[in-house]
N, C-alpha and C positions, 0 to 999 in steps of 0.2 A: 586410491586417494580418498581420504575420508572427510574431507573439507575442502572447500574452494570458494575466494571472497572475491565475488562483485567488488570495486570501487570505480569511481569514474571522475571525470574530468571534472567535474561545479555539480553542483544538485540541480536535477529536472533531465538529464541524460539518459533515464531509463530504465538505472541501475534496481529498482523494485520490481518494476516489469520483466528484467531480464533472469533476474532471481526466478521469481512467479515462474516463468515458461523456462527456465531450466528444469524448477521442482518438479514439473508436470512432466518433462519429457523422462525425467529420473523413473518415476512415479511409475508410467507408462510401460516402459519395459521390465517394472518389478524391482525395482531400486528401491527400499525402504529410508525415504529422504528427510528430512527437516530442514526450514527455515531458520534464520537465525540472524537477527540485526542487534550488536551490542548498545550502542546509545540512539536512540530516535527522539526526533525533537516534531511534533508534529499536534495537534488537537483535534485530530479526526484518529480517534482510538476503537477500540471493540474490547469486547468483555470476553474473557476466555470457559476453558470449561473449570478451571480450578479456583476461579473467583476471583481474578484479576483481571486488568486491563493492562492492552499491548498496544503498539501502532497499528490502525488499520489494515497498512501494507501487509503487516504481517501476518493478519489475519486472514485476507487474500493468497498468499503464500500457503499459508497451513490446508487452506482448501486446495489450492493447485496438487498440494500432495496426498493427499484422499483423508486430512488425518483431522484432530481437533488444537483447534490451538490453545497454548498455555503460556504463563508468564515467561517462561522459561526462554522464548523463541523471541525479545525484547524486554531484557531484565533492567535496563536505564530508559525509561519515557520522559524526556522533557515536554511541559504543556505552556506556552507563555500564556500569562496574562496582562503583561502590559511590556513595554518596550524594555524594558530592562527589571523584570520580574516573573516567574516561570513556576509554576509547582511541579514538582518532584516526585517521581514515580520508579519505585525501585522495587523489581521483581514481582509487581501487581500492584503495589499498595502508595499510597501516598505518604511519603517521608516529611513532606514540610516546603519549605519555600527556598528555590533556588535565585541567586541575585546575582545580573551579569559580570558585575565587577568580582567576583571569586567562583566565575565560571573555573576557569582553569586549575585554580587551588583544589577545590572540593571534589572534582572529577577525578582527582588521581585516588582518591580511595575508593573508587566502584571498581577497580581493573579486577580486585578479588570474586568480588559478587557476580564482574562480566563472565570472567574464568568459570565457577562454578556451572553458572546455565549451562553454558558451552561446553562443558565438562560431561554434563547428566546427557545434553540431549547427544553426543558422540558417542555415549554408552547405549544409545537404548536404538541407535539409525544405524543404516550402513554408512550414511552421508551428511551432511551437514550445509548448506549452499548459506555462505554466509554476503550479509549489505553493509556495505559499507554506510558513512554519510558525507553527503557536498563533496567537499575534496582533498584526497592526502597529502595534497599539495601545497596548505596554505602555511603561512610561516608562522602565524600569531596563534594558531590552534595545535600546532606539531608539540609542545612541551602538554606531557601529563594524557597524552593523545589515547584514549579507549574505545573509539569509533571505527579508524580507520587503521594506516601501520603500526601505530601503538599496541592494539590488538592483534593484527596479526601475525608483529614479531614476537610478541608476548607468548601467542597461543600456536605457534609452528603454523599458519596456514598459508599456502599459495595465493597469489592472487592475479586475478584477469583484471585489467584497467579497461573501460568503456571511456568514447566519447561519441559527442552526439554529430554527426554530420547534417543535419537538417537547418541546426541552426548556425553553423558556419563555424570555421575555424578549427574544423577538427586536428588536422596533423600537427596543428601548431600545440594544439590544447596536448595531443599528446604526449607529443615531443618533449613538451614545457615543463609538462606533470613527472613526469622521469625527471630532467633535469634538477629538478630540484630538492628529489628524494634522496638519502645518502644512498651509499652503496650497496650497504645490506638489503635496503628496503627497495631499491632496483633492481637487486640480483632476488628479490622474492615475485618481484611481476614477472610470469609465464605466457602470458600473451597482450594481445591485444583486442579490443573490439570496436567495432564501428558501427554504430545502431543508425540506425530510419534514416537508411539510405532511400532515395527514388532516381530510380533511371538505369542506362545500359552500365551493366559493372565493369563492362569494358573501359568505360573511361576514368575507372580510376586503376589501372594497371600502370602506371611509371608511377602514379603515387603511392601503392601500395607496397611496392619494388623501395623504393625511396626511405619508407617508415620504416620497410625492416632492416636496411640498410644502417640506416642512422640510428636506430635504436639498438637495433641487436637482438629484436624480441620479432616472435612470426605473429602473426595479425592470424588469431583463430577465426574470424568471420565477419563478413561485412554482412548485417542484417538489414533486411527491408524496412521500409516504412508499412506498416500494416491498421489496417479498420479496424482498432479493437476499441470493446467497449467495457472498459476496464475502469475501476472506479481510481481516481487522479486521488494521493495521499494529500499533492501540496497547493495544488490551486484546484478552484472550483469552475474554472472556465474553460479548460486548453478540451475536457473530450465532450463537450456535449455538440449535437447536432446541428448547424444550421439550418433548419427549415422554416420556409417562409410563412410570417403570420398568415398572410391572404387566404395561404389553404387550408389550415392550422383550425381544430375545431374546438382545442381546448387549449388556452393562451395562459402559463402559470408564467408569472413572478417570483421570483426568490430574494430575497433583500440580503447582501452580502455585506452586514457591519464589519466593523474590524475585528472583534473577536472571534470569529464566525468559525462553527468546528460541526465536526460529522458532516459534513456536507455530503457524504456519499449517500445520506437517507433520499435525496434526490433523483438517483439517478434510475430509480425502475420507473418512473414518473417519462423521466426526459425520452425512456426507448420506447415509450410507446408511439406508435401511428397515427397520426393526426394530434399532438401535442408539440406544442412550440413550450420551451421552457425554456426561460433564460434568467442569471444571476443578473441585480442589478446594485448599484450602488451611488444612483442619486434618484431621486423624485421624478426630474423628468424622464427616466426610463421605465415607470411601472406600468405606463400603462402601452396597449390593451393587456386588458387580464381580466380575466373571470373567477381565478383562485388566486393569494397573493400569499407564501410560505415565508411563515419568520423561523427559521432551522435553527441550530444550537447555537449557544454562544460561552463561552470559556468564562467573559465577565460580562457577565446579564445585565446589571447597571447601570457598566458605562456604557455599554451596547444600547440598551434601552436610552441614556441620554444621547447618545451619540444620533439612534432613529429619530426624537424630540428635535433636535440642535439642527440635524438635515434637512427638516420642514415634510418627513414622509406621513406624520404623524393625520395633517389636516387631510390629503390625498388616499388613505385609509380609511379616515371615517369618511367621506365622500362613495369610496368601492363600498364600504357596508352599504350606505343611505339604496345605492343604485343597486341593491342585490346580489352583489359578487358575495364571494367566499374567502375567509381568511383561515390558516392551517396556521397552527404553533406547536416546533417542537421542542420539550425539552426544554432548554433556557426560552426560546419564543416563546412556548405555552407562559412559562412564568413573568415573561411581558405583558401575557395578554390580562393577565388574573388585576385583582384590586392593589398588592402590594407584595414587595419583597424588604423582609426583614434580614437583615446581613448579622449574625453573630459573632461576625470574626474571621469567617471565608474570603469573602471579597473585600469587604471593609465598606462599604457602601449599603444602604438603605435607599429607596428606592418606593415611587409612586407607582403603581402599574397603568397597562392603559386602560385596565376595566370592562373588558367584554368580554370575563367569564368569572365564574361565581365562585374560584379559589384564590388565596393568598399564599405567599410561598416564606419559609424561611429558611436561610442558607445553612447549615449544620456542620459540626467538623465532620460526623462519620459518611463517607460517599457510598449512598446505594450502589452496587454493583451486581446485577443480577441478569441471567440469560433469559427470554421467553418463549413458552411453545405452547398456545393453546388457543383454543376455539374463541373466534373474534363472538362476541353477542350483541347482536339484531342485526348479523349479515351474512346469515342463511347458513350459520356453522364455520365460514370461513376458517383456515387455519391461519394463524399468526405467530412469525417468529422473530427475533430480534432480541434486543436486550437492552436495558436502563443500565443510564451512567451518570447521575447527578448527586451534587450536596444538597440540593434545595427538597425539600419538604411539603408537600404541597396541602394542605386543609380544604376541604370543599372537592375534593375526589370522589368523582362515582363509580365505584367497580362496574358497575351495571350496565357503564359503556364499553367497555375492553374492547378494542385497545387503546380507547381514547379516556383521556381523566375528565375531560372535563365538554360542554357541548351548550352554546347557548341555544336559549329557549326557540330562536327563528329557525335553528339549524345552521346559518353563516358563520360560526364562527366554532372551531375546534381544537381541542390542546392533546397531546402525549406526551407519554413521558419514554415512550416505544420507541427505541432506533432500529432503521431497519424492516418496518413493520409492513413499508408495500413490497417487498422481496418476494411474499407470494402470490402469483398472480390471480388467485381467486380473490383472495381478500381485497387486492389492489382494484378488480373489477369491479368488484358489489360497492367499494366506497365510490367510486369516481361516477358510477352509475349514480349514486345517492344524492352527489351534486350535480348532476346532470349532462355527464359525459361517457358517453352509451359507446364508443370505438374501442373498448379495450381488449387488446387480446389475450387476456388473462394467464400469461407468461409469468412463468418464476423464471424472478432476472437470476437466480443461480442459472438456471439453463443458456442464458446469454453469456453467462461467466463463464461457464466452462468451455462455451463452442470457441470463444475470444481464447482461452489457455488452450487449447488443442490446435488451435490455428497458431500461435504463438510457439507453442513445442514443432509442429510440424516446419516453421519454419528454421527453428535453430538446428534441429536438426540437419535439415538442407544444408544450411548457411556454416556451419562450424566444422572445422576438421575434425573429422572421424578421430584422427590420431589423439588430438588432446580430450575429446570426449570418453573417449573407450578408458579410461582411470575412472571414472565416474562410474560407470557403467556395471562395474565389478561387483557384486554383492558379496556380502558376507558368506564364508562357507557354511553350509548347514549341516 
């Protein structure tokens, strides 16, 4: 079998994760695997090696498989930037502006451009583990469909349907999602899946009995609920930790506007030991905090007015006055500067809040660039990551790498870096610098991979050998 599509019951079910820890367990036994999501809609992206930008997810995926990711692994990236306005990413690059009301029109001419990726990357793998998105289920998205069965009947693939049991209603979701597929498109589902189960599996045996009965499809595996720490593509809240401020040495703030993207730059922050980090999204939850993180934003602007309009703006300068620290990434840094000139990207111009010595202006051409080099004045540090912005920034000091920009007390800091606490020496010496000495200087790749091996070990377990062992096959040499 040279292909196999994830799709699942609604989006947030699991179907990226379940991708990710299939690629690994591929990967693991010598399977020469790739990812592959045809349309992703999501503003937490990554920069590839061939100079494009993909979903996240999918970039977590391409690691699960040992390999480099490329446009090729999500050749449709929808990015919104306002409720019924989106910009347009096709095969890396940006195409121009997509508008909800000719969502479905303009969609049917990427099925050729989906074909093609999905074409290259089945020539060059043994395998293919394709994502679906949200659900194949819904009626108002099934005409012109390039995501999910539109794709798959288009391009001959199999497909496993996930739902999620945790949050309830799973046999019905199942059940449902068939029902309402035609026949071709239910005679192309091969199994079933039941993700982040907790408890004895014994007590779902009359249930399990019941689904294959009524469906006519065997349920390849009921999988665990598992502790991974995995970066979330669509919310920034569902995997960070609980831990009690009380004990908590180092207390960050993250300000979660509406346009709010990358937010995975957060998360080597939130796993470390004695850090309480938490997303907030009014005033009265920033505080306590000692560092307070304005992370990317899609539309810097209205984000910026939207900070203004909240009333977090007075409670900011208050943390400066009292010594705390403010962190800007990316669109935050270009909050924090004197001003943003808009040329036609976002269409807005914009006052900054002025507590760092650049101004930013918005440009049609998007830097796109990966990073790998010596952080300077923290002791050599290595730093990796990569910039993904329109904005332009003036008043840029090389001489901080990997920061642009550093006001003169030290409290306040900008990048244009995603990604950039990933190593954990670098992540040490900075955190040290503001004055939080507990790090354990971890590259969260090493937390990624333990979270994907734990992930493959368990599908493994959990999944019938039978439907597995097609996968498994490698190419003759």
């Amino acid at each position: 079998m040279k292909s196999l599509m994830i799709q699942g019951t609604a989006s947030g079910v699991g179907k990226s994760v379940l991708v990710a820890g299939l690629c690994r367990l591929l990967a693991r036994n010598g399977v020469s695997v790739a990812p592959f999501k045809p349309q992703n809609m999501s503003n937490n992206a990554a920069v590839t090696i061939d100079g494009g930008e993909i979903g996240r997810a999918q970039a977590l995926q391409a690691l699960a498989c040992g390999i480099e990711a490329t446009v090729h692994m999500n050749p449709v990236l929808i990015k919104p930037e306002a409720d019924e306005k989106a910009q347009l990413v096709v095969q890396g690059k940006v195409v121009g502006q997509l508008q909800a009301k000719r969502f479905r029109q303009d969609r049917i001419g990427w099925m050729d451009t989906v074909l093609e990726s999905f074409s290259k990357l089945q020539s060059e793998y043994d395998v293919v583990i394709v994502e679906g998105a949200g659900s194949p289920s819904e009626p108002n998205l099934r005409e012109g469909d390039i995501a999910n069965m539109g794709f798959a009947e288009a391009a001959d693939v199999p497909v496993w349907l996930v739902g999620d049991i945790d949050c309830g209603g799973v046999f019905a979701a199942l059940k449902g999602s068939l029902d309402i597929l035609s026949e071709s498109e239910r005679g192309r589902v091969k199994a079933l899946i039941i993700n982040r189960f907790r408890g004895n599996l014994s007590l779902l045996d009359d249930a399990l009995v019941w689904l294959e009965e009524t469906t006519h499809k065997p349920v390849a595996g009921v999988i665990p609920y598992l502790p991974l720490e995995l970066p979330e593509e669509d919310s920034p809240f569902r995997h960070l930790s609980d831990k009690s401020q009380d004990n908590a040495q180092l207390n960050i703030a993250a300000i979660a506007y509406p346009r709010l993207s990358n937010h995975d730059d957060i998360d080597p922050l939130a796993s470390e030991a004695g850090v309480n980090l938490r997303f907030v999204r009014t005033p009265a939850e920033l505080n306590p905090a000692d560092l307070i993180i304005l992370p990317g934003s899609k539309h810097v602007a209205s984000d910026l007015e939207w900070l203004r309009d909240s009333g977090f703006v007075p409670l900011l300068e208050k943390h400066l006055r009292y010594g705390g620290k403010v962190l800007g990434i990316c669109g935050g840094m270009q909050m924090l500067g004197a001003s943003i000139t808009d040329d036609g990207i976002e269409g807005v111009s914009a006052t900054g809040l002025g507590w760092l010595a650049l101004s930013t202006t918005m440009e049609t051409e998007k830097t796109l660039r990966q990073v790998d080099q010596a952080a300077i004045g923290f002791e050599g540090a290595r730093v990796t990551g990569y910039e993904i912005h329109h904005g332009q920034s003036n008043g840029e000091d090389s001489d901080l790498f990997p920061f642009a920009a550093c006001s003169t007390d030290g409290q306040v800091w900008g990048t244009y870096v995603h990604g950039m606490f990933e190593q954990g020496e670098f992540r040490k010496a900075w955190l040290n610098r503001i004055g939080f000495s507990g790090s354990d200087g971890k590259d969260q790749t090493e937390r990624t991979v333990a979270s994907l091996d734990l992930l493959a070990d368990a599908l493994e377990a959990a999944i019938d050998p039978k439907l597995l062992a097609p996968l498994l096959r490698r190419k003759s040499i």
